[in-house]
Each structure stands twice: as C-alpha cells, then as structure tokens.
C-alpha positions as CSV (number, residue, x, y, z in Angstrom):
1,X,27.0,-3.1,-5.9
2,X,25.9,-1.3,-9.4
3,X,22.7,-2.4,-10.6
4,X,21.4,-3.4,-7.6
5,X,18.2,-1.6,-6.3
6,X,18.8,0.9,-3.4
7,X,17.9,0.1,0.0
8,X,14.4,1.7,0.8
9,X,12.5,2.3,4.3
10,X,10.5,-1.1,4.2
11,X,14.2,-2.7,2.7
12,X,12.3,-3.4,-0.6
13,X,13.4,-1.8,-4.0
14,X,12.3,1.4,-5.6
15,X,10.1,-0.8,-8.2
16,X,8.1,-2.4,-5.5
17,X,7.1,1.0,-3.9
18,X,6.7,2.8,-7.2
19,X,4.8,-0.5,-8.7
20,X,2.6,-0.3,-5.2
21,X,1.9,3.5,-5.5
22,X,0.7,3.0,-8.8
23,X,-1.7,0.3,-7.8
24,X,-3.2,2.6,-5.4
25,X,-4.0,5.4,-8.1
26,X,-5.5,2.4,-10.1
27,X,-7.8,1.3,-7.9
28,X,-9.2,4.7,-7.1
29,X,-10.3,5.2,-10.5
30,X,-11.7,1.3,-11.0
31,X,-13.5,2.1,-7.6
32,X,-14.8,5.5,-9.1
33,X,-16.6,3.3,-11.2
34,X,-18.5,0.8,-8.9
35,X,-21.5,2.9,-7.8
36,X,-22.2,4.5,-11.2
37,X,-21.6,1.7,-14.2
38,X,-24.9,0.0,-13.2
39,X,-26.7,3.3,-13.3
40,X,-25.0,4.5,-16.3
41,X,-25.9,1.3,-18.7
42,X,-29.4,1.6,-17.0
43,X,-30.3,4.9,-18.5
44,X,-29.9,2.9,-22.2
45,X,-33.0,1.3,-21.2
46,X,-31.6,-2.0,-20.9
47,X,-32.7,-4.9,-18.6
48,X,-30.7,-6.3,-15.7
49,X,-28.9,-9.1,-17.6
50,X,-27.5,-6.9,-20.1
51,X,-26.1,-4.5,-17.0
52,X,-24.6,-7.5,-15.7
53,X,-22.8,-7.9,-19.4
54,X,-21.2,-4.6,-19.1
55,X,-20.0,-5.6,-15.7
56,X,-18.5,-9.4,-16.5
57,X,-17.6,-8.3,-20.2
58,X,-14.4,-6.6,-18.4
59,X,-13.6,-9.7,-16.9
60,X,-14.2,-12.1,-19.7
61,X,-12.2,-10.0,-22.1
62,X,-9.0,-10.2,-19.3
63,X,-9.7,-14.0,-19.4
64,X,-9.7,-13.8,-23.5
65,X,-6.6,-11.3,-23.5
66,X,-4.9,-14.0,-20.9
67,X,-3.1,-16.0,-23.1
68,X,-1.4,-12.9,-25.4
69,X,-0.2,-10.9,-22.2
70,X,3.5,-13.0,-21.6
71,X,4.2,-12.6,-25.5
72,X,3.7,-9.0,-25.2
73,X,5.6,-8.6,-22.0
74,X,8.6,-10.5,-23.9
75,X,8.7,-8.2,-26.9
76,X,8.3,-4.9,-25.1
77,X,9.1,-5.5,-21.5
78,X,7.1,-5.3,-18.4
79,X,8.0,-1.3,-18.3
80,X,6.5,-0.6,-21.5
81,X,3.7,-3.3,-21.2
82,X,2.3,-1.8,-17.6
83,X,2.3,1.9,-19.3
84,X,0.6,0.3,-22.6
85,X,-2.5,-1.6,-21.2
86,X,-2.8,1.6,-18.4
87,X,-3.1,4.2,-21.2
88,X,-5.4,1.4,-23.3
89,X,-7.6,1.2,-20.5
90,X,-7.5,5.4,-19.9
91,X,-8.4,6.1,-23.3
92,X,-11.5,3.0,-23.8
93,X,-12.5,4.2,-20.5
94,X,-13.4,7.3,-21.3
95,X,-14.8,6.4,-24.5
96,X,-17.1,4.4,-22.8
97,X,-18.0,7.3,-20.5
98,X,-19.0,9.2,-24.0
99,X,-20.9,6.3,-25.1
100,X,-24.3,7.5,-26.9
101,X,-25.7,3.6,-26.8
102,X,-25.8,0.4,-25.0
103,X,-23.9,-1.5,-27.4
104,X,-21.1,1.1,-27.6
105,X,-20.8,1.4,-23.6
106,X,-20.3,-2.4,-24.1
107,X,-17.8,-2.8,-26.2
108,X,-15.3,-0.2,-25.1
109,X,-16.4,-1.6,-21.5
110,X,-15.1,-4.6,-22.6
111,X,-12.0,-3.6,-24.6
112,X,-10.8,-2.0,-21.5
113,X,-10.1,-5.3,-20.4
114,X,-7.1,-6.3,-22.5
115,X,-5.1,-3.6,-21.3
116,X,-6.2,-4.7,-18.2
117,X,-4.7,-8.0,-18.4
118,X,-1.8,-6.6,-20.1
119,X,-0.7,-4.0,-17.1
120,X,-1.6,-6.7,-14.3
121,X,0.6,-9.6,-15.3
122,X,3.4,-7.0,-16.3
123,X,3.4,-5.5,-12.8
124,X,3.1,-8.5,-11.0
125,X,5.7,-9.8,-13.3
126,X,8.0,-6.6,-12.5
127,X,7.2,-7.1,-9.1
128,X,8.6,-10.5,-8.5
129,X,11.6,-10.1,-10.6
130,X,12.4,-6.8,-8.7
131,X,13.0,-8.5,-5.3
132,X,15.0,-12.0,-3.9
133,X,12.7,-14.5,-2.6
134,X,13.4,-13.9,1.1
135,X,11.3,-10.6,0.4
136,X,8.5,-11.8,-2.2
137,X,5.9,-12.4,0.4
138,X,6.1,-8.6,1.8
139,X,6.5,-7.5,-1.8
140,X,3.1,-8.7,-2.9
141,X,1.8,-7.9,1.2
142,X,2.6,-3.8,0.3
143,X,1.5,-4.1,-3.4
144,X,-1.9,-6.0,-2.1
145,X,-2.1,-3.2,0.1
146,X,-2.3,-0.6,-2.3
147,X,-5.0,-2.0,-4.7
148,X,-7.2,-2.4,-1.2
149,X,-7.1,1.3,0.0
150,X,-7.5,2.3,-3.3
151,X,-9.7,0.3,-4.1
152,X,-11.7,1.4,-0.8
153,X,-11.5,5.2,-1.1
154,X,-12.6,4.8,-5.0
155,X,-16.3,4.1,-4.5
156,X,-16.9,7.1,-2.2
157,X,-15.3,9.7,-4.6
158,X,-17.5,7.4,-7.3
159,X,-20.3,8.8,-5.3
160,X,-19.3,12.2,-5.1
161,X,-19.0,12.6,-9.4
162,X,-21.8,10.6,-10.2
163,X,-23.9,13.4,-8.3
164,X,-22.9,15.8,-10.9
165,X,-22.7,13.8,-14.0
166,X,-22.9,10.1,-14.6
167,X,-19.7,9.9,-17.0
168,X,-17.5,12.2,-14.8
169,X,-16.2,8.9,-13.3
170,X,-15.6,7.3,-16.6
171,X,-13.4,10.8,-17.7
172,X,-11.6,10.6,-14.1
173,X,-10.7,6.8,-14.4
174,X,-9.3,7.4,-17.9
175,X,-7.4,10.0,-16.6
176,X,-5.9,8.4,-13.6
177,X,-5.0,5.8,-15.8
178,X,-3.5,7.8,-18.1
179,X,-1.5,9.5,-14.9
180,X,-0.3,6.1,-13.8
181,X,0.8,5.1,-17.3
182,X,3.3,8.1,-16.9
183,X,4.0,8.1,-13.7
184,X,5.9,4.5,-14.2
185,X,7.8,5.1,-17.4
186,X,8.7,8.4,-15.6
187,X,9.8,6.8,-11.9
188,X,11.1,3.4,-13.6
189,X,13.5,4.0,-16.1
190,X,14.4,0.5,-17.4
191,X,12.5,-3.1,-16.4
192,X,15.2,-5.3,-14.5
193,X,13.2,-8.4,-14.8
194,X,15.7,-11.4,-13.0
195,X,18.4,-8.9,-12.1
196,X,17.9,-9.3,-8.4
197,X,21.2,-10.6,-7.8
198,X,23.2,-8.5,-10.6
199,X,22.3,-11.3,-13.3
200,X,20.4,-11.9,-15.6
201,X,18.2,-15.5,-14.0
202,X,17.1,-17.3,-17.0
203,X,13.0,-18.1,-17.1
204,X,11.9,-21.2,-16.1
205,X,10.6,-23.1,-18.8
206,X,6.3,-23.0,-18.5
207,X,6.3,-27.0,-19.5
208,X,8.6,-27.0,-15.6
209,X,6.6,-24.5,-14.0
210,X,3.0,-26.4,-14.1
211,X,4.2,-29.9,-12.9
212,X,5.0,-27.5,-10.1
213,X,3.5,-28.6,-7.1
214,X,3.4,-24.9,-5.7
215,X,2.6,-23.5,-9.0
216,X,-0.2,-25.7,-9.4
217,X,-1.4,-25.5,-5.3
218,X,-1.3,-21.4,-6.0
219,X,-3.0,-21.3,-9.6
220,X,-6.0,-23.7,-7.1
221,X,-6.0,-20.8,-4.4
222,X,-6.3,-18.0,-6.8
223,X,-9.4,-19.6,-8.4
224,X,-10.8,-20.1,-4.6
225,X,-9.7,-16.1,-4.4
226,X,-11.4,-15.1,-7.6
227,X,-14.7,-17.6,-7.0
228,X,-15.4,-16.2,-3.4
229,X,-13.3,-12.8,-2.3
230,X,-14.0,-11.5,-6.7
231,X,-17.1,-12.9,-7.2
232,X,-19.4,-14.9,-5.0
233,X,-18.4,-12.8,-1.8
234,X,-19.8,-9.7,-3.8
235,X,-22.9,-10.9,-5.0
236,X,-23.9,-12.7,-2.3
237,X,-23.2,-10.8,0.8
238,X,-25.8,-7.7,-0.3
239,X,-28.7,-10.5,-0.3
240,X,-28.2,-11.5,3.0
241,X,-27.8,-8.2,5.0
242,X,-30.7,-7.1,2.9
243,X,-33.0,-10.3,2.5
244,X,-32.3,-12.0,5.7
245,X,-31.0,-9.7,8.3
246,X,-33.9,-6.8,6.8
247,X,-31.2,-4.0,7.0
248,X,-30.7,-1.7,4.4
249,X,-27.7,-1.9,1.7
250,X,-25.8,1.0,3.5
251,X,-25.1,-1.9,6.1
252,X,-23.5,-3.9,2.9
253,X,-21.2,-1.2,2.5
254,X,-20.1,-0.5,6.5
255,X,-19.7,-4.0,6.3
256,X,-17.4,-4.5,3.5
257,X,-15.5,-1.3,4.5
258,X,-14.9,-3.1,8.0
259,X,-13.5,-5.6,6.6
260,X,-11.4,-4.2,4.3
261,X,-9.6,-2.7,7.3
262,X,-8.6,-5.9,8.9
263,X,-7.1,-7.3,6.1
264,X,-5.3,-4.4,5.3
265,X,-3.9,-4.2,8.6
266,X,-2.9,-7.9,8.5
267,X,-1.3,-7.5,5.0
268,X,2.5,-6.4,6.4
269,X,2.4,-8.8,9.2
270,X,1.4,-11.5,6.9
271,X,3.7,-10.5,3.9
272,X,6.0,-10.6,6.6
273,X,5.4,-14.3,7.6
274,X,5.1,-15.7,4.7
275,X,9.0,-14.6,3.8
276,X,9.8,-16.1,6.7
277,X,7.1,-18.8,8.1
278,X,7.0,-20.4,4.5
279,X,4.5,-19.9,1.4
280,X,3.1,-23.4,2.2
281,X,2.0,-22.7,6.2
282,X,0.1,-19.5,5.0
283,X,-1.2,-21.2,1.9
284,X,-2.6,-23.9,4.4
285,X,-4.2,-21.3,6.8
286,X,-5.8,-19.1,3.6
287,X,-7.6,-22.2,2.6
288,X,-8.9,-22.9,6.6
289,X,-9.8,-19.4,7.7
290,X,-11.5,-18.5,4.7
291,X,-13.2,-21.7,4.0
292,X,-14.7,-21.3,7.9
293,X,-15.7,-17.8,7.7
294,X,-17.4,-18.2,4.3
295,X,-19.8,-21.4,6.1
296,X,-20.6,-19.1,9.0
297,X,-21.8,-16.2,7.0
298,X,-25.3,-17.5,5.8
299,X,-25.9,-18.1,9.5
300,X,-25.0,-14.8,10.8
301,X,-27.8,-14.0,13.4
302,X,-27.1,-10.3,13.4
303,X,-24.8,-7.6,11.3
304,X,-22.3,-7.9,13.8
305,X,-22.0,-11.1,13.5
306,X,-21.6,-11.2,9.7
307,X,-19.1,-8.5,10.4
308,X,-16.9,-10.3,12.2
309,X,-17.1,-13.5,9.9
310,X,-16.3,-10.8,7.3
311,X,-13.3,-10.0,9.2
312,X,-11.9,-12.9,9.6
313,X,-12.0,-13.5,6.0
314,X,-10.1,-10.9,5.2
315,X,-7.6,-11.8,7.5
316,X,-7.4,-15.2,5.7
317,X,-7.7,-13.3,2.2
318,X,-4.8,-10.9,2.8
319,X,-2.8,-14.7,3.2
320,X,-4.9,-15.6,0.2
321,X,-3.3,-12.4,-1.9
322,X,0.0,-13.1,-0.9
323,X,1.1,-16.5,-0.8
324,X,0.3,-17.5,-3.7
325,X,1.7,-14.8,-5.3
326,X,4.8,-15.6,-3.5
327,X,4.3,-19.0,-4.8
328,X,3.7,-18.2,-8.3
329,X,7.3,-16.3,-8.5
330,X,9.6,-18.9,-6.8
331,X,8.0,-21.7,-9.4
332,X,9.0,-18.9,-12.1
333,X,12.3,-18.3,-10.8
334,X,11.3,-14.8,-10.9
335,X,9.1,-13.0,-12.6
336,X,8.2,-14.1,-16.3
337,X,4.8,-13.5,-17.8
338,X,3.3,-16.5,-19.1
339,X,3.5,-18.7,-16.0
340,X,1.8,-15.2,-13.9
341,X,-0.6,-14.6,-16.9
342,X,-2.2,-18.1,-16.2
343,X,-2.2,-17.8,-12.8
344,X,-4.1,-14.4,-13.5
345,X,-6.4,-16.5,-15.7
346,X,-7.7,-18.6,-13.1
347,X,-8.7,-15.7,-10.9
348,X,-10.2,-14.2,-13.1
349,X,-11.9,-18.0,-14.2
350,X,-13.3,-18.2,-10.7
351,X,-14.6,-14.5,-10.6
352,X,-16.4,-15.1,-14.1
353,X,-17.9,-18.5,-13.0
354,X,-18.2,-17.7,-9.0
355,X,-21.5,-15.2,-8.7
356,X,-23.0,-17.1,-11.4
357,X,-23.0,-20.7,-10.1
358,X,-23.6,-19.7,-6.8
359,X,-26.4,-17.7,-7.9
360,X,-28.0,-20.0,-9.4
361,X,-27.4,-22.4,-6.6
362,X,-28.6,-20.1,-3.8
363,X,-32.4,-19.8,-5.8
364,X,-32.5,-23.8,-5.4
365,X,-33.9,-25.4,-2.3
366,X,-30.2,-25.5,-1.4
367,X,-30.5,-22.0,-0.7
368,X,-27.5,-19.3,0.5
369,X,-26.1,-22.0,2.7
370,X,-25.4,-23.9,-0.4
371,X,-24.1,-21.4,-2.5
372,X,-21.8,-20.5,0.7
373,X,-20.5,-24.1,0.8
374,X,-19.7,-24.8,-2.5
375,X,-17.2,-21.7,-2.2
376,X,-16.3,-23.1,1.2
377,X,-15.7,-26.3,-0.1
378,X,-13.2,-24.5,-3.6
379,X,-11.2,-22.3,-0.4
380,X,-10.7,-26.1,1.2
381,X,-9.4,-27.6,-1.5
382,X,-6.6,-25.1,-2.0
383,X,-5.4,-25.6,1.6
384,X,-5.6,-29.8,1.0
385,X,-3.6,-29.1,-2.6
386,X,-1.2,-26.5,-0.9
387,X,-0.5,-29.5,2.1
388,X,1.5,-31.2,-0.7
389,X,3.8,-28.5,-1.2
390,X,7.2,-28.8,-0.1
391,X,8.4,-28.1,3.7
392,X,10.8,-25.8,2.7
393,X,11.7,-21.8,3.6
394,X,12.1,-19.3,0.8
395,X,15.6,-18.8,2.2
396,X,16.6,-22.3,0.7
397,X,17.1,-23.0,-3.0
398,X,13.9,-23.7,-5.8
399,X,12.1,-22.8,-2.1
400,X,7.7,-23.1,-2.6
C-alpha cells in the first residue's frame, strides 16, 4: 500500500532501525565523555561541587528546555527537530571542549542540553508514530538497545582519547553528533508522524492524555527510572564496591558492564512481550524486580553478589525502558511531542533529584540501606500505580 513503511528483517519500519542506529552513534559520543568531563573541569581548579555542576547542568537544562520541545517539534517536525538539537549539541560540545575557563566549560556544558531535549522527544516521538501499537513495545526494545551498547562501548574509547588530549572527546562527540544530525535527514526523507495506517491519526488532546491512567502509571515509572537506573544507581553503587566491599573502582566498572549485558540481551525478548503480554504485566514486574534488586544491593556480601543483584536489575530495567514508553504512545495515540516531552521531564526530574537525596540520605545514620530503600520504595510505587491500568492487549482499541 503507498505510504506505508516497507517490511524490514525485525518487521519494523525503516524509521525505527534508522532512529535506533542513530541512538547508537549518540551514545558513543555521550559515553566518550564519562571518564574525562570530571578531569577536564578539574584542571580549572575548581572544587568538587562545582564538577558536579558541569555534570547535572546538562540535565537541568533538558528539564528547563522540557516544556518548549513539543512546540518546536509541531512547527518543524520531528525530522528536522532530531537533526536540529543533534547539530546544537555537536557544535556546544565542542565549544566546551575549547573552553579556556570554568565558567565557559559550564555554560556551553549546559547549553548542550536543550538540543538535547529537543532531539530525544522528537525521536521518541518519530518512533512511536512510525509503528502500530501491536509493535511499540519491540520498537522502543531495539531503540533501548542501541543507546545501551553505545552507551557501553563510549566510555572505553573515552579512555583511549583522553590519554592523548583531554578535549579530543569533547571534538569527537561534537562530531558524532554532527554525523548523526546528517545521517537522519539523509536516511529519512520526510517525518510520517501518525501515518502508520495510511492516515493521518489526529493527536490526542494533552488535557485527555494525563487523566490517563497509563499515561500517568508510565510518567511514575520513568521518575523511578531516572531516580535509581539515571541517578541514584550511579552514585551510589561506586561507594559500596569501594567503601564496603574494599575493592578497587575497576570492579565498579566490570560490574556495571555485566550488567549492561543482561539487560541488553533481555531487551528483544521483553520488547517482544510487552507487544504481546500487555504494557501493564511488564509495567507491574519493572516495578517488583527492580524495587527487590535495589533492597538487596547494600547487603551484597561479596562482588558477585552485587553483580548478580545488578543483573537482575537490568533485567527489570530493560522492562522499565520499554513499557512505559509503550505506554506513553498508546495514551498519545501515536506519537506527539508534548505528552512524550513531559514524560521525558520526569526522568530527567528523578535523575536531577535521585543522587542528591539519596546522598544526602546515605551520610545520615540511615546509611546506604536507606538511601537504597527510598529508591526501592519510588520503583514500588510504579508497579502499585501501574496495577490500576487497564487489563487490556495493545491489539485492542485505546489499548494501555
């Protein structure tokens, strides 16, 4: 039928593999950046607060830039809107990497988070409006997928530049970026947001969307995403294989990259089930399996043992990715940028708000095992609000 997307290997269309390629290339060049940004602001003489700054003034400026994204995304498309915030973020990338003082690393560090903002919600908007809903779980499972390998092979090449020069990961992020930008208005040649059927499927209004049950249980599980798997998870983790287990921090990093291979390899398989199984089920289980890994971490005995609670988080985590996002699109009938921009808003909410709160909590008397609850306790709580949701399949009508 003209104008529908071709069949591909994985039966998804070309948008969802191009849009998932892309993610990978982006996440190498944010990864880049992980072991060197620290190290970089440090050489400005700078205490460790205002490091921390450079690091969460990214993510404050996506939350501040939140609001703006589904206007822009309506006046120039998602097509034009993903290549616009990738080439903002390329070029105040590497003007950051040329940076001759603190305050000017900080400020182009933290402009690159509009564009940011800008390219995720128009890609995740693309994304859902590129595929029916019987195929929105294993659309987000491959597009998940792509940010997590990238996003694990980044900090090793990181590694690799910052041995010769402390901005050459700055230059190659911008530049990857830059890539990306053209690489999608190259491979997709027009944005066919609602046109998975042949028509145009008018938005849902945003006043309908959050009295949403499934909107609202999703919007709960991505700030339980962004407080523990974003934020808390990060922080948190290092401290205990280096403080209580007395390992060193390369154990943090087999850890992590352990991990990260379990809940890639779950992400198909889930994707999978939530198309099928229902977004509420998986919802559910994200909520459970997290929530019970994240108690049993502070009383790992040994590294192995943290691994495996590790692992089993990111077996609930790839569910955590997915659903929701699933979740998010069949509230919004599609894709459509406001209703996914505030979604992306309370991720990156819980990310801001995560590290610190349980930071501060873990250097009370309630210790790590208090800070660990608290984001046990958030990952719960999406899997009681996603228990409301309705029992249906994605195959039926207005399906959650």
């Amino acid at each position: 039928m003209p104008g529908l997307p071709r069949p591909r290997p994985l039966g998804l269309p070309r948008e969802v593999l191009i849009l998932s390629a892309s993610g990978f290339f982006v996440a190498v060049g944010f990864g880049v950046m992980v072991p060197v940004l620290p190290v970089f602001a440090q050489q400005f003489g700078v205490n460790t607060l205002q490091i921390g700054l450079v690091i969460s003034g990214f993510s404050l400026m996506r939350l501040v830039a939140g609001p703006f994204t589904g206007w822009i995304i309506r006046a120039i498309g998602e097509r034009l809107a993903i290549a616009l915030g990738m080439f903002w973020v390329g070029v105040t990338t590497a003007v950051a990497g040329a940076a001759t003082s603190y305050e000017g690393l900080l400020l182009w560090r933290a402009l690159s988070g509009i564009g940011s903002a800008v390219f995720t919600v128009a890609a995740i908007s693309l994304l859902l409006s590129s595929v029916p809903m019987e195929k929105r779980g294993q659309a987000s499972g491959l597009y998940q997928g792509g940010f997590l390998l990238g996003g694990m092979a980044g900090p090793a090449i990181g590694g690799l530049l910052g041995a010769f020069s402390l901005a050459a990961p700055f230059y190659f992020y911008g530049a990857s970026m830059l890539v990306a930008g053209v690489f999608i208005l190259v491979m997709i040649r027009q944005a066919r947001a609602g046109t998975v059927t042949g028509e145009l499927r008018k938005p849902r209004p945003m006043r309908e969307v959050v009295r949403d049950v499934g909107y609202q249980a999703a919007c709960v599980s991505g700030f339980g995403q962004g407080w523990q798997s974003f934020g808390a998870r990060s922080a948190l983790v290092p401290l205990l294989v280096v403080g209580s287990l007395g390992l060193t921090s390369n154990w943090t990093g087999i850890a992590f990259s352990i991990a990260a291979v379990a809940q890639s390899l779950a992400l198909l398989p889930v994707g999978r089930a939530v198309d099928t199984v229902g977004r509420r089920p998986l919802m559910i289980a994200a909520g459970v399996i997290t929530g019970a890994a994240t108690l049993t971490m502070p009383f790992a005995p040994n590294i192995w043992v943290l691994i495996g609670a590790l692992c089993v988080y990111g077996v609930g985590a790839s569910m955590q990715g997915t659903a929701p996002t699933a979740a998010v699109g069949d509230a919004a009938r599609g894709g459509s940028g406001t209703p996914i921009a505030v979604f992306s808003m309370t991720t990156d909410l819980g990310a801001i708000m995560g590290p610190l709160i349980a930071g501060a909590i873990a250097d009370t008397a309630w210790g790590m095992p208090g800070a660990f609850a608290l984001g046990a306790a958030i990952l719960f709580l999406g899997a009681v609000y996603a228990s409301f949701m309705p029992r249906r399949l994605p195959s039926a009508p207005d399906a959650l």
